[in-house]
C-alpha positions in Angstrom: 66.4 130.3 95.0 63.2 130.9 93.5 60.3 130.5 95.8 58.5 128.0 93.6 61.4 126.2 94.0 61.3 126.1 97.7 57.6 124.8 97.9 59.0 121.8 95.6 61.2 120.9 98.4 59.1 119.3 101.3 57.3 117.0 98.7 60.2 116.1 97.7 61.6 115.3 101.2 58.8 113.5 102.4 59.2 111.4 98.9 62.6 110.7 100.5 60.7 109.7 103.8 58.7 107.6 102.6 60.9 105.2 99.9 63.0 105.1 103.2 59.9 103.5 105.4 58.8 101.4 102.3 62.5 100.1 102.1 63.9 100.0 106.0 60.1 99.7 107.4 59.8 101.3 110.8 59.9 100.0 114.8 58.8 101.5 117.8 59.2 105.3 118.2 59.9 105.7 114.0 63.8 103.4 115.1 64.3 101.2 111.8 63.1 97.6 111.4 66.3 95.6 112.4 64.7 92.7 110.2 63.9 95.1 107.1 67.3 96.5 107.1 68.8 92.6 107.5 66.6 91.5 104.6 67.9 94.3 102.5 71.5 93.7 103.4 72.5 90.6 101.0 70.7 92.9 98.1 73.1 94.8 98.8 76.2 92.5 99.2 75.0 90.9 95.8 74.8 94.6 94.1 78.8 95.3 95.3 79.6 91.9 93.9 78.3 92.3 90.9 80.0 95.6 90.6 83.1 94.0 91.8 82.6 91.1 88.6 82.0 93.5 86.0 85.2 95.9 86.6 87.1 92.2 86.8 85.7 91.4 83.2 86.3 94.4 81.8 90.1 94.4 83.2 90.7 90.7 82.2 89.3 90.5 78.8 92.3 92.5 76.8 94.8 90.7 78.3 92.8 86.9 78.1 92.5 88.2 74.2 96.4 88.7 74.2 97.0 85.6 75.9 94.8 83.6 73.7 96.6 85.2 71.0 99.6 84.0 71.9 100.6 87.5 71.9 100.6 88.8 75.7 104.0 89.6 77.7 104.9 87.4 80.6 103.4 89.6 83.4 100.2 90.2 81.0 100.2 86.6 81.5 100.9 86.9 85.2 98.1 89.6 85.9 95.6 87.7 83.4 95.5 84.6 86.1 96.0 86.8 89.2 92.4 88.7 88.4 91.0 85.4 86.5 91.5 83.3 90.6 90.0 86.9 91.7 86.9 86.7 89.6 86.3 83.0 91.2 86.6 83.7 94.3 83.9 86.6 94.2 81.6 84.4 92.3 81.9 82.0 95.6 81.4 84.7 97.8 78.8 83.7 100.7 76.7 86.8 100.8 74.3 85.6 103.0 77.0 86.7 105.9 76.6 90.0 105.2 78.0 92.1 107.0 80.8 89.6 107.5 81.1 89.2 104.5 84.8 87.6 103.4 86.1 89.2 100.7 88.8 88.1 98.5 92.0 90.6 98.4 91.8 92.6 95.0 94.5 91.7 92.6 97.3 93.9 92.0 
């Protein structure tokens, strides 16, 4: 390692301290903000459901074109409203538990 690469590397740390104080504040002694972290936490819940909606979409919309095409096999069909109940249920997720958070069981 290059030693011009090394003198990059505190500055880059204490970037890496800092976003973490800005985002999880600080208590007592440099222990993290309970609140800040709490406050952060249904960000985060909302960030994995979203995740969790897109991968649904992307999985359902072949086979909802099949069905609506009159064209998809019986377990296409099966599978189609098995991930099309999953999608619903995550959009009436209550993320405001988090972290007990109740998930819906993925689909098959």
């Amino acid at each position: 390692m290059a030693s011009s690469q090394l003198s990059a590397w505190p500055d880059a740390a204490v970037s890496v301290a800092l976003l973490a104080i800005i985002k999880y504040g600080t208590g007592d002694n440099g222990v993290k903000d309970k609140e800040a972290e709490r406050n952060a936490q249904p960000e985060a819940a909302s960030q994995e459901r979203n995740v969790l909606l897109d991968r649904t979409v992307k999985r359902i919309g072949p086979l909802q074109n099949a069905a609506d095409l009159n064209i998809a096999a019986e377990e296409q069909q099966k599978v189609s409203l098995e991930r099309g109940k999953y999608f619903l249920l995550l959009t009436r997720v209550d993320i405001t538990t988090d972290p007990d958070i109740l998930w819906p069981d993925k689909p098959v």
